[in-house]
C-alpha positions in Angstrom: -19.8 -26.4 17.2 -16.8 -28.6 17.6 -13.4 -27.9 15.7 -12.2 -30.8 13.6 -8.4 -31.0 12.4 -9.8 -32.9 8.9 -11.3 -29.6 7.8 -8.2 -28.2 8.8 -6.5 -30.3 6.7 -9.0 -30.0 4.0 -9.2 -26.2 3.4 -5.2 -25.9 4.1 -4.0 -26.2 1.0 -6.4 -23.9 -0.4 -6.3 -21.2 1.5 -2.1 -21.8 1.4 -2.4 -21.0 -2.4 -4.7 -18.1 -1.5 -1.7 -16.7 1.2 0.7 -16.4 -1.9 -1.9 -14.5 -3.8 -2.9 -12.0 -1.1 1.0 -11.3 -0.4 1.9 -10.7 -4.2 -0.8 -8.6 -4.1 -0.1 -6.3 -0.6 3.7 -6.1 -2.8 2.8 -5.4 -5.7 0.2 -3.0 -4.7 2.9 -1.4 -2.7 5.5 -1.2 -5.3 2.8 0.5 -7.3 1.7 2.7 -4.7 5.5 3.9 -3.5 5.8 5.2 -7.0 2.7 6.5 -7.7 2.3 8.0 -4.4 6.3 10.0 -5.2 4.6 10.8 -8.4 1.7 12.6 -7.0 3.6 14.0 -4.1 5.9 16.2 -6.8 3.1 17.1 -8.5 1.3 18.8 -5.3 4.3 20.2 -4.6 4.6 22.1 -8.4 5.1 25.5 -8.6 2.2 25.5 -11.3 -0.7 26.5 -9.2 -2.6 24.3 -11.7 -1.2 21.3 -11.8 -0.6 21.5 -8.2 -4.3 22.1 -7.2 -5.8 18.9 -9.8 -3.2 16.9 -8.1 -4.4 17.6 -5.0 -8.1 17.2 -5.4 -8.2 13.9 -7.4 -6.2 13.0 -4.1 -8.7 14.5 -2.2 -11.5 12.2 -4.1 -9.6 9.2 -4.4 -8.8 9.1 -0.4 -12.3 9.9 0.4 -13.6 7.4 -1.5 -13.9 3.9 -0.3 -11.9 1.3 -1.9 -13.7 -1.3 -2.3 -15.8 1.3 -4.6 -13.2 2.1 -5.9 -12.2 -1.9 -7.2 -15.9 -2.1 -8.3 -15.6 0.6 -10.4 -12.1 -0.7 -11.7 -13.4 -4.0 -12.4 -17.2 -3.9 -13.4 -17.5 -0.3 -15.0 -14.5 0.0 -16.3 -15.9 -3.0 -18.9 -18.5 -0.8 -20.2 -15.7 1.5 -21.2 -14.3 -0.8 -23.1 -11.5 -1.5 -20.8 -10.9 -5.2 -19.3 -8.5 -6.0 -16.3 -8.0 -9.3 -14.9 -9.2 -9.6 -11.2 -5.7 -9.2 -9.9 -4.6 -6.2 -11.9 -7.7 -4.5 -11.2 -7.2 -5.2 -7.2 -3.6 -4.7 -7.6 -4.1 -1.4 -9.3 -6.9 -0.6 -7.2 -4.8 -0.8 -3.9 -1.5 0.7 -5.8 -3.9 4.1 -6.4 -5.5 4.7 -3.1 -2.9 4.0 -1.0 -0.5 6.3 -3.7 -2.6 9.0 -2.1 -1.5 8.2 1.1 2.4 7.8 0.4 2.3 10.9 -1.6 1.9 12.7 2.1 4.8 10.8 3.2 6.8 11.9 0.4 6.2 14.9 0.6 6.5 15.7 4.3 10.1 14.1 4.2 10.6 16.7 1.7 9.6 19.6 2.8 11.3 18.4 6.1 14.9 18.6 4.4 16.2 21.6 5.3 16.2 24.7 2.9 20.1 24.8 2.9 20.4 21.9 0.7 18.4 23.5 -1.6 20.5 26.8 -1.4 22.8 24.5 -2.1 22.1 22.8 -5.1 21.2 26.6 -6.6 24.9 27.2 -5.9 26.2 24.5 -7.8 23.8 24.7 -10.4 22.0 21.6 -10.6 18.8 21.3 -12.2 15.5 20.2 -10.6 15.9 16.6 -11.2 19.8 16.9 -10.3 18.7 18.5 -7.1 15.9 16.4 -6.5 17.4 13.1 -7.2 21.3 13.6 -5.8 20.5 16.1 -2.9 16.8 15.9 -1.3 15.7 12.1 -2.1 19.1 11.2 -0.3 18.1 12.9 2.2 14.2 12.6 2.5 13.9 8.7 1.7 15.3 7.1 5.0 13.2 8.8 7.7 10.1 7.6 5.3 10.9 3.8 5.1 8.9 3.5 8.5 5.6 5.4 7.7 6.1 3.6 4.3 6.6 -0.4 5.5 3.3 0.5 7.8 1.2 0.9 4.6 2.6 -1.8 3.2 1.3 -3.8 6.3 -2.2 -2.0 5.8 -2.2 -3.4 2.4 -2.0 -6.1 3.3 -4.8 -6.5 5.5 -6.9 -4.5 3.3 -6.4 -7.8 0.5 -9.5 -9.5 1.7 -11.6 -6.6 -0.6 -9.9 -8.1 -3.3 -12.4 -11.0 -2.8 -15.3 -8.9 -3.9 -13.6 -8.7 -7.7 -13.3 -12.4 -7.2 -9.8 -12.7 -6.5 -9.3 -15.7 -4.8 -6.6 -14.3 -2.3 -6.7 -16.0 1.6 -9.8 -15.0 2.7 -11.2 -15.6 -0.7 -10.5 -19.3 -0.4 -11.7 -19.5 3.1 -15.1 -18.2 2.1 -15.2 -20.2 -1.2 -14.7 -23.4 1.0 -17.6 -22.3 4.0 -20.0 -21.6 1.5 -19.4 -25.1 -0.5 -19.3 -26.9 2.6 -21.2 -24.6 5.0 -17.8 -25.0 7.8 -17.4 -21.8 8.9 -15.0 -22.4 12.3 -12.3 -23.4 11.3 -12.0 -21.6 7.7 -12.3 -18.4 9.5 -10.5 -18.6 12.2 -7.4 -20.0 9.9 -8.0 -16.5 8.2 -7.1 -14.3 11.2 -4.1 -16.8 12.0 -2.4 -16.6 9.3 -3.2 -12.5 8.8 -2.0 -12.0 12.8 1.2 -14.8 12.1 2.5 -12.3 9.0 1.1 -8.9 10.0 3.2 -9.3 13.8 6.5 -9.9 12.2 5.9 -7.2 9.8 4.8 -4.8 12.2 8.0 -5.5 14.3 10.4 -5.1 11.4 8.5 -1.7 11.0 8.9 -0.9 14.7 13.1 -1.8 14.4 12.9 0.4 11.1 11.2 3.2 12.9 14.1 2.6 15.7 16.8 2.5 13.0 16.0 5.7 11.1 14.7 7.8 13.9 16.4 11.5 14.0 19.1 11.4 15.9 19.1 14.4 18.7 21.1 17.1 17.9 20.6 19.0 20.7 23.5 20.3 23.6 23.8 17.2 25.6 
């Protein structure tokens, strides 16, 4: 099996197009899964014993549960509902929902993490809870989570190739479209994993200065 540079040349532009789709997906998934995860984590955190437990179990299931189940049922079930989503919004919503129930745990241990004088606080000068929550704790609880948050951004991102079972035609997509037409495998593949490792290193190194950046500071007698 020899590797030939006009394959290379062949299934590049291709598999360029299908980059652009699999990083508007890994962002857009993100976006969606940043606020749905805050969403959720509020909700856990309710004082309504209620609302607080269903939020945690349909957590519970939806973590559990695989995602690429999860984008089957989106896109092929969801149809005998009557329901109809495109192949990208149902990825993109897929991947927004699961990995909500993973940010939700991020939101919510930065805010049970700021301490229980700013909340004293707030009681003194009478805010509200979405005074309190927005001006006082968010503040507060947002900038140590930007790490933990930017790494599932990054594990979005290599979780896009799923997306190709729902027939989005996202990088790896268009690498296995092109092998199975013209049955080269090498070179399709291996172009895959390049271009994953040449965006996911980068990424993961602006999350490691991030991590650096907003790291608690020692407060401790020097």
């Amino acid at each position: 099996m020899d590797w030939s540079w006009e394959v290379v040349l062949e299934v590049l532009p291709s598999m360029w197009l299908g980059l652009i789709v699999t990083v508007q997906a890994a962002l857009v998934g993100a976006l969606l899964a940043y606020v749905l995860g805050l969403l959720l984590a509020l909700l856990k955190m309710s004082k309504n014993w209620i609302v607080a437990k269903t939020s945690y179990w349909i957590s519970e299931c939806v973590r559990r549960t695989p995602l690429l189940v999860q984008l089957y049922f989106l896109f092929y079930v969801l149809p005998d509902l009557g329901i109809f989503l495109s192949p990208f919004a149902a990825g993109v919503i897929g991947l927004g929902i699961h990995f909500s129930t993973y940010t939700s745990e991020v939101y919510r241990a930065g805010i049970e993490n700021v301490p229980k004088g700013q909340w004293e606080a707030s009681r003194a000068l009478n805010y509200n809870a979405y005074q309190t929550m927005r001006f006082v704790i968010l503040p507060q609880a947002i900038p140590p989570m930007i790490p933990p948050l930017a790494n599932y951004l990054i594990t979005m991102f290599k979780e896009t190739p799923l997306l190709s079972a729902i027939t989005v035609v996202e990088l790896f997509g268009a690498a296995n479209i092109f092998s199975n037409t013209t049955y080269k495998f090498l070179e399709p593949m291996t172009l895959v994993g390049l271009f994953f490792l040449l965006t996911s290193v980068p990424a993961a190194y602006a999350a490691m200065r991030l991590e650096q950046r907003f790291k608690p500071k020692n407060t401790g007698a020097s």
